[in-house]
Structures are given as structure tokens and as C-alpha cells.
C-alpha positions as CSV (number, residue, x, y, z in Angstrom):
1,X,28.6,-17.9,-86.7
2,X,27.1,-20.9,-88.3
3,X,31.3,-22.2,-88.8
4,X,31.7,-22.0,-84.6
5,X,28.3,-23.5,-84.6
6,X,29.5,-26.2,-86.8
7,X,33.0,-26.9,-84.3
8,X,31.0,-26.6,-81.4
9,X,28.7,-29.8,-82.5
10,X,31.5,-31.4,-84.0
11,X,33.0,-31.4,-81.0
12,X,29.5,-32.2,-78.9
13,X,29.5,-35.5,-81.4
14,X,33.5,-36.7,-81.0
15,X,32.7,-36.3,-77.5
16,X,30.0,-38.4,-77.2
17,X,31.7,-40.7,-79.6
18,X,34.0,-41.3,-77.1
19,X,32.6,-41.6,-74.0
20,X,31.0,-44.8,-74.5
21,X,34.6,-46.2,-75.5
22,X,36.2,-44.9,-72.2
23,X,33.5,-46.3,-70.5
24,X,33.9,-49.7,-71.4
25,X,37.5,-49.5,-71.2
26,X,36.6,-48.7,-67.7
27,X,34.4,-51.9,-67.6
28,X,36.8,-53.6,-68.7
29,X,39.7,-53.1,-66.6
30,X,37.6,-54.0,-63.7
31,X,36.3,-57.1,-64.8
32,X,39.8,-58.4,-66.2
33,X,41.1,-57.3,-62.4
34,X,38.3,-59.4,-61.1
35,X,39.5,-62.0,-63.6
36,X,42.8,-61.7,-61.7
37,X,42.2,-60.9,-58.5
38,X,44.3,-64.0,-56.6
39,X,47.7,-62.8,-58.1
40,X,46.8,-59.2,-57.8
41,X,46.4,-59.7,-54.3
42,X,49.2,-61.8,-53.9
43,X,51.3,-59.6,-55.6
44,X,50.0,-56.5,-53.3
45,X,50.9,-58.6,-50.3
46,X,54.3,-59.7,-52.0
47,X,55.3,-56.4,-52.5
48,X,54.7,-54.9,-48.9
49,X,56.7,-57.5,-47.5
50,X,59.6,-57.5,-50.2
51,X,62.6,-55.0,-49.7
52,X,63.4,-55.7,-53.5
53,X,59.5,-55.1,-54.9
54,X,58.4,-52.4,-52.5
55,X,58.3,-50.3,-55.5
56,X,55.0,-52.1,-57.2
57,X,52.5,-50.3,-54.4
58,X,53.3,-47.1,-56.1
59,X,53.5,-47.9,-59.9
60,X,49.8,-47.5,-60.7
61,X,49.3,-44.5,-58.7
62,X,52.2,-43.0,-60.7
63,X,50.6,-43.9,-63.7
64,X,47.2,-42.9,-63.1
65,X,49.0,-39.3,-62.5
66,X,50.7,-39.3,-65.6
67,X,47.6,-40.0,-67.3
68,X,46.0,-37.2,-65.5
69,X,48.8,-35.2,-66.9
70,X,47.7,-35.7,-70.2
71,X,44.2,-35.7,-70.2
72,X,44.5,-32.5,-72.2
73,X,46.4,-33.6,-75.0
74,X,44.7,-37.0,-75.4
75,X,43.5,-37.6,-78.8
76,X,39.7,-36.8,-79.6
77,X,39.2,-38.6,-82.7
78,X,37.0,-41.7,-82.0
79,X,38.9,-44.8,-82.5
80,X,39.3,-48.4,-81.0
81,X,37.9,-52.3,-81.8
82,X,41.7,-52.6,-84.1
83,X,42.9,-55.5,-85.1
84,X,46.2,-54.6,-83.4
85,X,44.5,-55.5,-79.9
86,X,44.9,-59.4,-80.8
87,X,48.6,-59.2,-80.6
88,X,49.1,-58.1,-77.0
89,X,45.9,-60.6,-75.8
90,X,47.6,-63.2,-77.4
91,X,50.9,-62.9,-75.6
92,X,49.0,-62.7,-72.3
93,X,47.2,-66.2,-73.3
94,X,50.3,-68.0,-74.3
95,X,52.2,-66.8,-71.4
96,X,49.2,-67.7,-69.1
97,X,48.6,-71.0,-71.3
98,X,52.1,-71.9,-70.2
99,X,52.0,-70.9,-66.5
100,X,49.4,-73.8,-66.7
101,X,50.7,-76.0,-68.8
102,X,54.2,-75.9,-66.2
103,X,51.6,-76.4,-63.4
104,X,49.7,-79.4,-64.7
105,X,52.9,-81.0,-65.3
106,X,54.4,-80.5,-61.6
107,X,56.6,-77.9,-62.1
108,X,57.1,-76.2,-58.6
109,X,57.3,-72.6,-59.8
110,X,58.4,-69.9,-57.0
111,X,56.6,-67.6,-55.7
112,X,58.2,-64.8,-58.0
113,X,58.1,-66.8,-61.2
114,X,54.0,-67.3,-60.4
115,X,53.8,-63.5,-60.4
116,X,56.3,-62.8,-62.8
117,X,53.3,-64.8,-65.7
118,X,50.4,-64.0,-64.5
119,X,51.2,-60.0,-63.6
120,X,52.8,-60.1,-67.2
121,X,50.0,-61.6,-68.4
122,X,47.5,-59.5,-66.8
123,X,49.6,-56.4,-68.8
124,X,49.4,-58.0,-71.8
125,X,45.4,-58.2,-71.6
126,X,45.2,-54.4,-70.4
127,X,47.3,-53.3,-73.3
128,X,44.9,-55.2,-75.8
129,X,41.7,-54.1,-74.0
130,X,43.3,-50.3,-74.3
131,X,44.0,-50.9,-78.4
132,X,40.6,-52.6,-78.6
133,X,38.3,-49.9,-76.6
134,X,40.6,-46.3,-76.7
135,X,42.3,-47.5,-80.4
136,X,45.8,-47.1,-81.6
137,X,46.1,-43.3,-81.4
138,X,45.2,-42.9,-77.8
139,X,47.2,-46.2,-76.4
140,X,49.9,-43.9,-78.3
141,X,49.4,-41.0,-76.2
142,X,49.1,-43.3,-73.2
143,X,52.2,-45.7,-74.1
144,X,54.6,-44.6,-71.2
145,X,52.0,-44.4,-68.0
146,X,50.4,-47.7,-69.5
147,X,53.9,-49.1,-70.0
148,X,55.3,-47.9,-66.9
149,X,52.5,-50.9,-65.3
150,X,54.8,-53.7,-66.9
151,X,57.3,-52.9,-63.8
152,X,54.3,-54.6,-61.7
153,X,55.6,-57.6,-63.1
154,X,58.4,-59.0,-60.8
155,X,61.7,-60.5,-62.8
156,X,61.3,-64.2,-63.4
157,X,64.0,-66.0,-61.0
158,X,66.9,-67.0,-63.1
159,X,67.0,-62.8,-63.8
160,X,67.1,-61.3,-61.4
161,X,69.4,-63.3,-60.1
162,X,71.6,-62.7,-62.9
163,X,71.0,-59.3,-62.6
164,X,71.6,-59.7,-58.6
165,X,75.1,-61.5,-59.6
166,X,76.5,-58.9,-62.2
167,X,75.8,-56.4,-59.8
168,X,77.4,-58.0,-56.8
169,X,80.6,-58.9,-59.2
170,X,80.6,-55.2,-60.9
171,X,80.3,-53.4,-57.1
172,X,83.4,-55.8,-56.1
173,X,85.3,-54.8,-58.9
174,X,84.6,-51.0,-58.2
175,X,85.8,-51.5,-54.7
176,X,88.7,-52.7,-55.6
177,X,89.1,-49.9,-58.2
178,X,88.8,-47.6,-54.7
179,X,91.4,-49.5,-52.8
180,X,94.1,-49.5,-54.8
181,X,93.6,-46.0,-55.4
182,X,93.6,-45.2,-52.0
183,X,96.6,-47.5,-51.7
184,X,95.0,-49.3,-48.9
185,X,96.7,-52.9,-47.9
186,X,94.6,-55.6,-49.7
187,X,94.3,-58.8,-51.2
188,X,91.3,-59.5,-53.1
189,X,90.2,-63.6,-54.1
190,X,87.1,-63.0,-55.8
191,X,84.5,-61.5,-53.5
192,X,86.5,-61.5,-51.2
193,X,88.6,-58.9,-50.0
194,X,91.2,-59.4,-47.3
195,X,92.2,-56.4,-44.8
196,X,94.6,-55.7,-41.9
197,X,92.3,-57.1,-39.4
198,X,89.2,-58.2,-40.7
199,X,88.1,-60.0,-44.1
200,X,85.0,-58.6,-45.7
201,X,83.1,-61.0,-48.7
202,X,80.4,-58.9,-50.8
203,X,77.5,-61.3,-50.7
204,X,74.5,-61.5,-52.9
205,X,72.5,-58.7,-50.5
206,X,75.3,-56.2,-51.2
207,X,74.6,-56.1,-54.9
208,X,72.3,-53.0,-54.5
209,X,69.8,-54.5,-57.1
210,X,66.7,-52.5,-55.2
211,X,68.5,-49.2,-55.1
212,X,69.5,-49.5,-58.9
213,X,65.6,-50.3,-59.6
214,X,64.6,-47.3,-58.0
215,X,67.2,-45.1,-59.8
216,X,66.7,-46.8,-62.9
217,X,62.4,-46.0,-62.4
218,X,63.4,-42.5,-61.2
219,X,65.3,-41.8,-64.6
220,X,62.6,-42.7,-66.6
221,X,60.1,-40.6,-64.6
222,X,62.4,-37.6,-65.0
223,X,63.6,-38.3,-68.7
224,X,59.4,-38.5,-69.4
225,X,58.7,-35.5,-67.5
226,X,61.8,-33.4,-68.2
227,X,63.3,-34.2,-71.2
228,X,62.3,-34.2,-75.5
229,X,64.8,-36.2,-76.8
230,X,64.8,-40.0,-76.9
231,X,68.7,-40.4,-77.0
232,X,68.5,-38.1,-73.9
233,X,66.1,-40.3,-71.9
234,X,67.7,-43.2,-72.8
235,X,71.5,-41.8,-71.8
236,X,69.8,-40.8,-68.4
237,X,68.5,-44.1,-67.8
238,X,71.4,-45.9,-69.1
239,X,73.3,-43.6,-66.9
240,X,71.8,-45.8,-63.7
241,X,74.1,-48.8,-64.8
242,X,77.1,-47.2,-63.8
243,X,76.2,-45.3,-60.7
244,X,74.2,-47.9,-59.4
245,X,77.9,-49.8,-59.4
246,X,79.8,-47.0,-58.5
247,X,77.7,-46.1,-55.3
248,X,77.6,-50.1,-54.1
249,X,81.2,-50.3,-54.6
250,X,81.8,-46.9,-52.7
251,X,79.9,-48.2,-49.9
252,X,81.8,-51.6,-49.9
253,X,84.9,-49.4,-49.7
254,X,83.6,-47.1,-47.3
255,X,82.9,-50.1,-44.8
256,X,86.0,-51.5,-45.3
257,X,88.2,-48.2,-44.8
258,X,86.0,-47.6,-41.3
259,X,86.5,-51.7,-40.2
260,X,90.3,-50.8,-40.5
261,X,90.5,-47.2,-39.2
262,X,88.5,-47.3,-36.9
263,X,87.2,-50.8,-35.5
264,X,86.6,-54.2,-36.8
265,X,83.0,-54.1,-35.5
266,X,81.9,-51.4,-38.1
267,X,81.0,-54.2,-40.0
268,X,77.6,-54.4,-38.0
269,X,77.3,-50.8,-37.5
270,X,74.2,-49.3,-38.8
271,X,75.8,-47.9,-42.2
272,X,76.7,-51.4,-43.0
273,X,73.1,-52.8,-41.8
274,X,70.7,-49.8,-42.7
275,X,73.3,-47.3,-44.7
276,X,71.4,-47.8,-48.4
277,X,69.6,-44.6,-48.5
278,X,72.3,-42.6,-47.2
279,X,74.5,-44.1,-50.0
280,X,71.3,-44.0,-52.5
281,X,71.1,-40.0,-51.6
282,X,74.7,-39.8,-52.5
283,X,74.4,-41.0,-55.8
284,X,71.0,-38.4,-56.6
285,X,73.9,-36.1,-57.0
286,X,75.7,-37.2,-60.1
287,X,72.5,-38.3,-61.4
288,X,71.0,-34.8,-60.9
289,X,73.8,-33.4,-62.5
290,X,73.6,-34.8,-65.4
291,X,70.1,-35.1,-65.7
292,X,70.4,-30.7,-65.2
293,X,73.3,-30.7,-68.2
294,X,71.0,-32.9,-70.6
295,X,67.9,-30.5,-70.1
296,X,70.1,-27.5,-70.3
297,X,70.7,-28.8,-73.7
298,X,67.5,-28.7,-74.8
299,X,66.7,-25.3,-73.6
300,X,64.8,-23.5,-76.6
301,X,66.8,-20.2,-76.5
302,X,69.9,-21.9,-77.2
303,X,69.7,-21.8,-80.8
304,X,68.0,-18.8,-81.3
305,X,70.7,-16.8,-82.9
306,X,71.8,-19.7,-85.5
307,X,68.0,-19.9,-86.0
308,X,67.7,-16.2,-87.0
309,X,67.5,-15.8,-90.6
310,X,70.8,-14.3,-92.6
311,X,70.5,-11.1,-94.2
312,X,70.5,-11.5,-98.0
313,X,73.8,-11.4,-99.9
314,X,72.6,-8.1,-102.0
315,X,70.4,-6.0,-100.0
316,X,68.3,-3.2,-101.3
317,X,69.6,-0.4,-101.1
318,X,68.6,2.3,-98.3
319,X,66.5,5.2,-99.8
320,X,68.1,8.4,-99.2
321,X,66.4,11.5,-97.5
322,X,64.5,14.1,-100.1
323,X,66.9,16.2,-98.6
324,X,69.9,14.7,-100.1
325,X,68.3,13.8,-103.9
């Protein structure tokens, strides 16, 4: 009695031991967002009106849920105030040092280059305040739902126009792949594709690069949720690379096959203008197929019978019946 007695105050204490922490990471949070309030504004507003960044509105909902998902398993040791906080509060200074320094000497920075510092920024000081209030155990815990907030961060210019630009030249090269497998008249220059009666150039809007963001956030929700193994969740979002290309490119082909069949003007039809989540839909199938082969993998009962222990190589032997001494 006296031992449950014991765990039930030890428990009382680590408890209130920990309270205090959480509540001044909760402190914190708010007055670092108050801190920050002009980009995160601008970056709400920047996202509702962006077809590429739309995405950002949900992140921190989604992350507060996968906290709450693990609200049972978080660590109750009392931790926090580690020197390991000065690393990620440092990065956020430098990088928001330097978004300064670029501004005091005229630099015109874009709008998605201002956000892309001070959003990363704004991370980086969350991350420290979480290893300097929760400690290093619990940021552990919390490392994918606080990580998944560096998404809120849009890509600095020059990449995501280079992703933009692989992805434009990649989906070209898959539709090609598609017409001379269909054994469709063509002649391709580039990104350009020349067919009987109409010429069709994949421009920098057809690279899918918002699609492929959502896919790629998507695997990572369901390699987190659904999956043990690190190579796994990193083969499932790897995995997005290729559809992402392969469904551009088989829309690309799809348009071009209908302009020639059918008429010229399907180049402004809605599946040209407003056809991504159709397409998108498409390519949840291969991705759900292999995401259901990886986690069949995994399945515990798989191994049972290799698991089982062997019999010894000289067992006893059986007693025989009084009967038969």
C-alpha cells in the first residue's frame, strides 16, 4: 500500500513539475507570435490567395492534432532550460540578422523570399523555445508535428523555381515517353511538342509543383501515421518524385491525344484549365497501393512462425504409461 502510495505522489510531483514548463511554453509561443505577428499575417493572407501555398492554412491545425495524438505517450520526466535550445535560436537570429542586413542595403526581396526568412526564422525560435521550456526528451516525442511547421515556410525564389523547372522539363519528357508509345505523330523541340493540327508548349504552370507538394505532405502524414520503419516512410515519400512526373506528363499527353482526336479547342477545355484534381485523384491510386504493400509488410503476424522457437535437437524423452513399464 505504502509502494502505490509512493507512485501515486511521485507521479502527483512530476506532474506538477511539469506543468509550470508547459505553461510557459505556452507563454512563450504567444509572445514570440506577437513578436511576429506582420509576417504571420502576411503569410495567412499569402497563402489564401496562392494556388501554390494554399496548403500553409492547414499545417498547424494538422500539427496540433498530431500532438493531441500523442499526448499519452509524451514523456513525464521533467526536463527543459538545455543548452541545445541556443542552436536552433541562433539560426533564427542569423537568418533574421540577414533578412535585415539585405534590407538595409536595398536589396528588393520578393514577397516569397520575405516570408521564406522570417517564417524560417520564426521556426527556428519555436524549436529553441520547445528545447528550452519542454527539454530534449519531449521536443523528441514532438519532432514530426513540430517539424511538420517548417512547411509554413514558403521556398525562397531561386527554388522553387528550380523545382518548378525540373518538373516542367521531367513532365515533358514523360509525355513524350507516352507518345511514342502510343505511336502518335510528333515532333518534339524542347517544350515543345508539335501535333497534326495544333502545337502544344508545356509552360512553367504545367509543372504540377502544387500537386506534387500535396502528395509529397500527404506521404509523410501517412508514412507517420501508418508506417514503423524509416526506410519505409522515406521510399513512400520519395515515391512522390516520380508520380508527381508521371501524372503531369499523363495529363500533358492526355490533352494532346484529345486536341488531335477530337478538336483543337480542347486545349481550353476545362480538363486542360481546371483538370488537376481529377489527374491528382488518379495518381492517389498508385500511391495507395504501394503505400497498402509497404504496411502489409510490416504486419506483426508475418513472422510469427520464423519467430517461434525450434524444438531442441535431443528432446527428452516422452514418459511411458505405468501400464507399459
Amino acid at each position: 500500500m505504502s509502494a502505490a502510495m509512493n507512485s501515486e505522489s511521485t507521479h502527483i510531483k512530476t506532474a506538477e513539475a511539469i506543468l509550470p514548463e508547459r505553461t510557459g511554453f505556452g507563454f512563450f509561443v504567444i509572445i514570440l507570435s506577437a513578436a511576429f505577428w506582420s509576417p504571420l499575417y502576411h503569410l495567412a493572407r499569402f497563402a489564401a490567395g496562392s494556388d501554390l501555398y494554399s496548403y500553409i492554412l492547414l499545417l498547424p491545425l494538422i500539427s496540433l492534432y498530431l500532438v493531441f495524438l500523442k499526448k499519452n505517450a509524451l514523456p513525464r520526466e521533467r526536463g527543459g532550460k538545455t543548452t541545445a535550445a541556443l542552436i536552433p535560436a541562433l539560426t533564427g537570429a542569423v537568418v533574421l540578422l540577414s533578412y535585415w542586413a539585405l534590407r538595409l542595403r536595398g536589396w528588393q526581396l520578393t514577397n516569397d523570399d520575405y516570408l521564406s526568412m522570417t517564417i524560417f526564422s520564426w521556426f527556428c525560435f519555436l524549436v529553441g523555445g520547445g528545447l528550452y521550456f519542454l527539454g530534449i526528451e519531449m521536443m523528441r516525442c514532438l519532432a514530426f508535428p513540430v517539424g511538420m511547421l517548417v512547411l509554413m515556410a514558403p521556398f525562397p525564389t531561386y527554388l522553387s523555381h528550380g523545382l518548378e523547372t525540373f518538373l516542367q522539363h521531367a513532365s515533358a519528357d514523360a509525355a513524350a515517353a507516352l507518345f511514342s508509345l502510343s505511336g502518335a505523330t510528333v515532333f518534339r523541340q524542347g517544350l515543345v511538342f508539335q501535333l497534326p493540327g495544333i502545337v502544344i508548349e508545356v509552360a512553367r504552370e504545367c509543372s504540377g509543383i502544387h500537386s506534387s507538394l500535396v502528395l509529397f505532405i500527404t506521404s509523410l502524414l501517412a508514412g507517420h501515421l501508418l508506417l514503423r520503419s524509416r526506410w519505409k516512410k522515406a521510399a513512400l515519400a520519395l515515391a512522390v518524385i516520380p508520380l508527381g512526373i508521371a501524372r503531369n506528363g499523363l495529363r500533358i499527353f492526355t490533352i494532346g491525344m484529345l486536341c488531335v482526336h477530337v478538336n483543337p479547342a480542347m486545349i481550353d477545355s476545362p480538363i486542360h484549365t481546371r483538370g488537376g484534381p481529377l489527374f491528382f485523384a488518379l495518381s492517389l491510386i498508385p500511391f495507395f497501393v504501394l503505400l497498402y504493400l509497404l504496411r502489409r509488410s510490416e504486419r506483426p503476424g508475418k513472422n510469427l512462425k520464423s519467430a517461434a522457437p525450434a524444438p531442441p535437437d535431443n528432446p527428452l524423452p516422452t514418459p511411458l504409461p505405468r501400464a507399459q513399464r
